[in-house]
C-alpha positions in Angstrom: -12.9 3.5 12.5 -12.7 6.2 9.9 -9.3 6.6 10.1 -8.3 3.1 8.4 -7.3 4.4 4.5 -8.6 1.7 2.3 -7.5 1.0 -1.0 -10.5 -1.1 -1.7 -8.7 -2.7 -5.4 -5.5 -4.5 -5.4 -3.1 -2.4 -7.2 -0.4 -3.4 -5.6 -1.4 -7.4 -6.2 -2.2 -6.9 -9.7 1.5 -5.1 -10.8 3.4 -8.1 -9.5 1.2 -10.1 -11.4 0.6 -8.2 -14.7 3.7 -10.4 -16.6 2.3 -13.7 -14.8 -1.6 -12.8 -16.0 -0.5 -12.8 -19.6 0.8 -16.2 -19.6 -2.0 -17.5 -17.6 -4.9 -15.6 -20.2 -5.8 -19.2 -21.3 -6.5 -21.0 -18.4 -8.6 -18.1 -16.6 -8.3 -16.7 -13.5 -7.8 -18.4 -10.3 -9.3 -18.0 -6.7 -6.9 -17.4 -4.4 -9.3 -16.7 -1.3 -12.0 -19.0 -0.1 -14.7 -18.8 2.9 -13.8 -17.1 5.5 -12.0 -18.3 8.4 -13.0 -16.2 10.8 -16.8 -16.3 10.0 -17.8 -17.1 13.3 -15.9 -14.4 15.4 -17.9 -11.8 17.1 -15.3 -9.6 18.4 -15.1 -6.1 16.9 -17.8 -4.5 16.9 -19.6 -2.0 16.8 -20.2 -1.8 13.1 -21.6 -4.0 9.7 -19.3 -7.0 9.3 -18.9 -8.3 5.7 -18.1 -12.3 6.1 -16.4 -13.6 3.2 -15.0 -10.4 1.6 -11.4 -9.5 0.8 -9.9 -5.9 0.4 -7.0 -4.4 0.1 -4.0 -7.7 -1.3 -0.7 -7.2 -1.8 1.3 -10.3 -3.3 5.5 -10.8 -3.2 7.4 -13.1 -5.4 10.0 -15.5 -3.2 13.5 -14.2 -5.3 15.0 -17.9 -4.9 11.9 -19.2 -6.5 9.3 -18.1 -8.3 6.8 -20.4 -8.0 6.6 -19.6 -4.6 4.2 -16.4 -4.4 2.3 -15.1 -1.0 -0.5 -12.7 -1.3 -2.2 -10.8 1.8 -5.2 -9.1 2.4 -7.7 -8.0 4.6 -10.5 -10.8 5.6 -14.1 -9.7 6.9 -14.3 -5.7 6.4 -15.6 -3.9 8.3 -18.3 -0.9 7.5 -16.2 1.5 9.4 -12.6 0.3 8.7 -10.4 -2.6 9.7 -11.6 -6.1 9.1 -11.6 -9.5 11.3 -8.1 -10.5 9.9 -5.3 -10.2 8.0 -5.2 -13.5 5.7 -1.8 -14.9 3.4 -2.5 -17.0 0.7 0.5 -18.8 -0.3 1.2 -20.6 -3.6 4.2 -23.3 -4.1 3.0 -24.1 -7.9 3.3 -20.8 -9.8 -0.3 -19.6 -8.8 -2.0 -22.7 -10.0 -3.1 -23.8 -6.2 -3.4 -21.4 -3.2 -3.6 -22.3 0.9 -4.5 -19.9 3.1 -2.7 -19.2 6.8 -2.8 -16.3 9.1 -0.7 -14.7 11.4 -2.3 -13.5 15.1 -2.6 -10.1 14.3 -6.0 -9.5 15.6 -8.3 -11.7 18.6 -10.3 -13.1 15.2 -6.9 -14.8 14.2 -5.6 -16.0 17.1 -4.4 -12.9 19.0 -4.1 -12.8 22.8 -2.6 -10.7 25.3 0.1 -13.5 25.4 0.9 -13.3 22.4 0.7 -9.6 21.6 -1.8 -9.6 19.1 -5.3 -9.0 20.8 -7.1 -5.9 19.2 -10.2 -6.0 17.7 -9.4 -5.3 14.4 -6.4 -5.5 11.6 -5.9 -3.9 8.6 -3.7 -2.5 5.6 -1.6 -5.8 4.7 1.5 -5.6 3.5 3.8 -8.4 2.7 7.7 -8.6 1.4 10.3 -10.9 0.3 14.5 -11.2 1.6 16.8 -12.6 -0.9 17.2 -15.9 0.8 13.8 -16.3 0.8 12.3 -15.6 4.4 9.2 -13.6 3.8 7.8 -11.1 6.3 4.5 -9.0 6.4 3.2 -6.2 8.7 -0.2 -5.3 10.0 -2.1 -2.2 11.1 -4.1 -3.3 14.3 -6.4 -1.7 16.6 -9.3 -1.7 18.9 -12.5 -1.2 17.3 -12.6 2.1 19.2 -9.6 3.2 17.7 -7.9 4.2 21.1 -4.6 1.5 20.6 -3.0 1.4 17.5 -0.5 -0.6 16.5 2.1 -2.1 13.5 3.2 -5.7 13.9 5.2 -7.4 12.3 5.4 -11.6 11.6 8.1 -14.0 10.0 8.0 -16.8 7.7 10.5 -19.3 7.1 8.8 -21.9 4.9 7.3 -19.5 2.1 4.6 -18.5 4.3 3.0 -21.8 5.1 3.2 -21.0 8.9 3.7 -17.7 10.8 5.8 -16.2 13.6 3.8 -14.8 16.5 3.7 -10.9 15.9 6.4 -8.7 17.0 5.3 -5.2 18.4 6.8 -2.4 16.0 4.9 0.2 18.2 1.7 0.7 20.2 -0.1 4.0 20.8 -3.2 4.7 23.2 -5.2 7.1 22.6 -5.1 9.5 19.2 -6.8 12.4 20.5 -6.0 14.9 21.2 -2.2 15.8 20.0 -0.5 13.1 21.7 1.5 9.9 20.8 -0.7 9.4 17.6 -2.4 6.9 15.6 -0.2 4.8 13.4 -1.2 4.3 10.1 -0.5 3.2 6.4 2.0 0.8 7.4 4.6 -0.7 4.5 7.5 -3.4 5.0 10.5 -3.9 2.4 13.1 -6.5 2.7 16.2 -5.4 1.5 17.4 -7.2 -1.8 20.9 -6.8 -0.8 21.0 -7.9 2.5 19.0 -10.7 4.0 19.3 -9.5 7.5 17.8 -6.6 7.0 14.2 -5.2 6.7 12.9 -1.9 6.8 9.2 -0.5 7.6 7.5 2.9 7.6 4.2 4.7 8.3 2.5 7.5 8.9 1.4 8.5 12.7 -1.4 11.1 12.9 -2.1 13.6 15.3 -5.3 15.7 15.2 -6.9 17.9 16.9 -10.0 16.5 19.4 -12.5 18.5 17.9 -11.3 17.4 13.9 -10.4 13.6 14.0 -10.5 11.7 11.1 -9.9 11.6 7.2 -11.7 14.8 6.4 -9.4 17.1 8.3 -6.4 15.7 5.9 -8.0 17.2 3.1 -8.9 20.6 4.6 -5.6 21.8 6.2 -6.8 21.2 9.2 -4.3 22.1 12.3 -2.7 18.2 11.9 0.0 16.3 11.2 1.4 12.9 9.7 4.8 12.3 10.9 7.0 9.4 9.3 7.9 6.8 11.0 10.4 4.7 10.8 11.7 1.2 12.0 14.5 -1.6 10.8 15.6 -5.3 11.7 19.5 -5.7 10.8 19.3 -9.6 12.0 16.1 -11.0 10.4 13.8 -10.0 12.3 15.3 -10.7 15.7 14.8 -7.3 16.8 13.6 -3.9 15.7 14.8 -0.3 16.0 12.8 1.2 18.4 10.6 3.7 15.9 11.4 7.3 15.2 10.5 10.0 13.3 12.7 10.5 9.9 11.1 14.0 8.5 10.4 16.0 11.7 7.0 17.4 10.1 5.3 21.3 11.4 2.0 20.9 11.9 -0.5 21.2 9.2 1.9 19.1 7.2 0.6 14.8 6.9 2.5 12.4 4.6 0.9 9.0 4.3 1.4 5.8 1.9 4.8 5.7 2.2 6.7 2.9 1.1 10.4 2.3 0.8 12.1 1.0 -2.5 15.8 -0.4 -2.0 18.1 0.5 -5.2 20.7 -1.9 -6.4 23.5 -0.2 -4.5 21.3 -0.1 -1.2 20.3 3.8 -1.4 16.7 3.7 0.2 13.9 5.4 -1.4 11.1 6.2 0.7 7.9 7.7 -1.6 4.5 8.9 0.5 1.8 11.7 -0.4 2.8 14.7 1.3 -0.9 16.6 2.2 -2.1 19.8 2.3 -0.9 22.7 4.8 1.6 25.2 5.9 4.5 23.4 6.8 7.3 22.6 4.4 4.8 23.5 1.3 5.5 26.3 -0.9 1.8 27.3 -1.1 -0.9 25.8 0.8 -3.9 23.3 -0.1 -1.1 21.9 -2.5 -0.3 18.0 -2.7 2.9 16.6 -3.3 4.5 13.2 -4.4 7.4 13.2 -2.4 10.4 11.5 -1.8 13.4 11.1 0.9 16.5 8.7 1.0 18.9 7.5 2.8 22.3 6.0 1.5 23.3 4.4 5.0 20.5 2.0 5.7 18.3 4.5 7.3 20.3 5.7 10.0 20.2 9.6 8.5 17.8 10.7 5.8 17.7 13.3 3.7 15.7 16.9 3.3 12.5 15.7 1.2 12.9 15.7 -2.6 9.3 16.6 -4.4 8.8 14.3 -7.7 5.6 16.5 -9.1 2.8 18.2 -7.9 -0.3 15.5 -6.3 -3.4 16.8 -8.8 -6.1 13.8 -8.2 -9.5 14.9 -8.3 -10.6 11.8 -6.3 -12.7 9.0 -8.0 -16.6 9.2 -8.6 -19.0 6.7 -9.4 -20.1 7.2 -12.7 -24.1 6.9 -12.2 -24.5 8.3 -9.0 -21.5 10.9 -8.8 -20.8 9.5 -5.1 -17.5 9.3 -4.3 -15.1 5.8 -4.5 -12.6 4.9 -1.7 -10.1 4.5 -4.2 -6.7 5.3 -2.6 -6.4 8.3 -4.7 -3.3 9.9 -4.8 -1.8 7.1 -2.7 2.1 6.4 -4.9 3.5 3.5 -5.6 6.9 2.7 -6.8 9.4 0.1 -8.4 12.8 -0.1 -9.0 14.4 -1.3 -12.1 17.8 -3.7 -12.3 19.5 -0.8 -13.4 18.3 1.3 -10.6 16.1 3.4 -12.6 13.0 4.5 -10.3 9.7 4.6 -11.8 6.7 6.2 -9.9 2.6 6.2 -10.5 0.0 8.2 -8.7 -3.9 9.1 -9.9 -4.1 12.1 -11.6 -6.6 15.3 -13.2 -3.7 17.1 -14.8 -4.1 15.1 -18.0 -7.7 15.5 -18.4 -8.3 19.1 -17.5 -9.5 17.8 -13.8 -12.4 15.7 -14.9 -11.3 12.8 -13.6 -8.0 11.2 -12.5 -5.8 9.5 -15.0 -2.4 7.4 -14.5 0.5 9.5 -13.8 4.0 8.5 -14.5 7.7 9.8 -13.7 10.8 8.5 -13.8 14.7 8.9 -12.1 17.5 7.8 -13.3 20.0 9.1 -10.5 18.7 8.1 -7.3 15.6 9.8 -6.7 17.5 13.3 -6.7 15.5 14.6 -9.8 12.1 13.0 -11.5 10.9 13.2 -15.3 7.7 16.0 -16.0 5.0 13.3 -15.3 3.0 11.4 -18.2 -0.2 9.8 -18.4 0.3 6.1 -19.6 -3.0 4.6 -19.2 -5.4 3.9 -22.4 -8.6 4.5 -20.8 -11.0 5.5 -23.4 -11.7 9.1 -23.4 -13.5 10.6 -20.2 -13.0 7.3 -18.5 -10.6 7.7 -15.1 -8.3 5.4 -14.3 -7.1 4.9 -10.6 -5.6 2.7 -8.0 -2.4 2.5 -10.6 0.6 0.4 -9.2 4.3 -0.7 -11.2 6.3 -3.1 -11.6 9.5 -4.2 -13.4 10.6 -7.2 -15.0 13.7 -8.8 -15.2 14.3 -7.7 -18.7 13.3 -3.9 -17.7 9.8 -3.9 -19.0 7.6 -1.8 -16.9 4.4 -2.7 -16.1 1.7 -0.4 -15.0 -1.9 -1.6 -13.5 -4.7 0.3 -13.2 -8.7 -0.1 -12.8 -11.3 2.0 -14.7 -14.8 1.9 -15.5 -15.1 2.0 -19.0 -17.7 -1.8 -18.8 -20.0 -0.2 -16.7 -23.7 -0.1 -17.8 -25.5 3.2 -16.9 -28.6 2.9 -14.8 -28.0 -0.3 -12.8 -27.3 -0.8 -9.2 -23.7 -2.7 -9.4 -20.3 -0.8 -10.5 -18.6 -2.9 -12.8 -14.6 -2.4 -12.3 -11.8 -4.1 -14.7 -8.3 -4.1 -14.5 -5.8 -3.5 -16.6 -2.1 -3.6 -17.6 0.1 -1.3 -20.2 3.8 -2.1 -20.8 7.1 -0.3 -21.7 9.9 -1.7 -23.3 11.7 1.8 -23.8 12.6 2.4 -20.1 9.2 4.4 -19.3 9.3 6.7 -22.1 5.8 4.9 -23.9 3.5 3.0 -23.2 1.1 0.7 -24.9 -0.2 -3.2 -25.7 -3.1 -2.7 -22.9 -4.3 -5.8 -21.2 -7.3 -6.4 -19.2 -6.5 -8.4 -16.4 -10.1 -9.2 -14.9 -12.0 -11.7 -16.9 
């Protein structure tokens, strides 16, 4: 299942967290995972099943109380994408305790046909917050031969102590050849101004029978990435039935999108837009890319590039073979004011030795985005990747990353730390660097 894109570090976990880790330094970190609870499922296969590993979290923030934080991730990975489960982890006490629950996104957590969630395999979690406090999170599931693909969706109502059997976003069969697609890189955002409703997006690819896969994204193959696009406007009762928002050529793919609502309720969807003829000015050129909508994603606009995409992918510093990083994958925050702040990996900064963190700004909407800057503080000829941001309260920005700068040459593990810089001039500098990991 090559076609699962794994961000194998939890960016988007540790941004939420950076202004939380601080005040917790003392104490140490705390598990928030235990064994698994799907170690005895067979189901599938084929494939080399990791018991007991987690990939890929993302953690929310309940808005009408704090202490109440749910992180999700991936349970059991699989070798060739896709894991047993999706797993939440929910905390009541701030992050000092965590209990774990699942939602029946896949036939290792419960999934039937009666309840819609029997495929094989589940994978990139996602999970967000309403204002009143429901909380809401989305799976990418599949069989293990990759022929269904779908994006479900489940509810919470207590903080996510229990789950809502999945609802069915949409369901594909068979991805090749050019057909209805496979749906991919899946994201959910409640919006902060209205409880009712909740938006998601992803990517659906379409390639060609004889080029399936990840490679043919990064060789302009004849393929394409569609957006995708679905919304609740009662909670979660029902969903849009899903439709494409950009209307892509082929040899044009978009993936990791993810919307970001701003204070007046203008939506902000951000995704990688991939090599290719199509809309780009020249090909074999990435962008970070933008489109919005300012009537709750009924109509969207033409797409709005933030910078050239220049990531030079992430290597392992012994061996030179390459590391699923996510690399180029965006992420983005709003501030209270409504100030948008955007991060990507990349080789600009460093003459394309290695990736760095990469950093632009808007102040009106998304129409027009700073020159990018590198913000990490990796030491020299270190790269820096997987980057994700946040905002506090107060308008500090925080910016995560992971690098490799503890690694000892010449041994057989990859030593990885994270880290945090802050801004307290509305993105303009950075500094005070943090290491997260013990």
């Amino acid at each position: 299942m090559h076609h699962f894109r794994l961000v194998t570090t939890g960016a988007a976990a540790l941004a939420v967290l950076a202004f939380a880790a601080l005040a917790l330094a003392a104490s140490g970190p705390v598990d928030v995972s235990g064994l698994s609870p799907f170690a005895a499922c067979t189901v599938g296969g084929p494939g080399t099943n990791s018991v007991n590993s987690e990939v890929e979290p993302f953690v929310a923030v309940n808005p009408t109380n704090p202490s109440n934080i749910v992180g999700v991730f991936q349970q059991d990975r699989w070798s060739n994408g896709g894991a047993h489960g999706l797993v939440a982890s929910t905390s009541h006490d701030g992050g000092t305790t965590w209990t774990e629950s699942w939602a029946h996104f896949s036939t290792c957590s419960g999934g039937t046909a009666a309840n819609g969630g029997d495929y094989g395999r589940a994978s990139d979690p996602w999970v967000t917050f309403a204002p009143n406090g429901d909380v809401y999170q989305i799976s990418l599931s599949a069989s293990a031969d990759v022929t269904v693909s779908a994006v479900l969706v489940s509810k919470s109502t207590d903080g996510g102590d229990t789950w809502s059997e999945p609802t069915t976003l949409a369901r594909n069969v068979s991805a090749f050849p050019e057909g209805p697609g496979f749906n991919d890189k899946e994201s959910i955002t409640a919006d902060p101004t209205n409880a009712n409703n909740v938006y998601a997006v992803w990517d659906r690819s379409r390639f060609p029978s004889d080029q399936a896969g990840i490679t043919p994204q990064m060789n302009a193959a004849s393929i394409r990435g569609d957006i995708i696009f679905s919304r609740t406007t009662d909670g979660g009762q029902s969903w849009s039935a899903p439709r494409d928002i950009l209307g892509l050529n082929q040899n044009e793919f978009t993936i990791g999108n993810q919307i970001a609502v701003l204070p007046d309720g203008t939506l902000v969807d951000i995704f990688e837009d991939l090599n290719g003829s199509g809309r780009q000015r020249s090909p074999n050129q990435f962008h970070q890319s933008v489109i919005r909508s300012t009537d709750h994603g009924v109509t969207w606009s033409k797409v709005i590039d933030i910078s050239t995409d220049r990531s030079v992918a992430v290597r392992d510093p012994d061996t030179g073979a390459f590391v699923r990083s996510g690399a180029g994958l965006p992420d983005i925050a709003v501030a209270p004011n409504g100030t948008l702040y955007a991060v990507w990996s990349d080789g600009r900064f460093s003459g394309f030795t290695h990736d760095d963190v990469a950093l632009s700004s808007s102040t009106d909407s998304g129409l027009h985005w700073s020159a990018p800057i590198k913000v990490n503080a990796s030491p020299a000829g270190i790269a820096a990747f997987t980057p994700a941001v946040d905002v506090a309260s107060d308008g500090t920005v925080a910016v995560t990353y992971y690098d490799f700068r503890n690694n000892t040459p010449g041994t057989s593990t990859l030593p990885t730390d994270a880290f945090a810089v802050f801004s307290h001039d509305g993105g303009q500098t950075f500094g005070g660097e943090v290491r997260l990991t013990p």
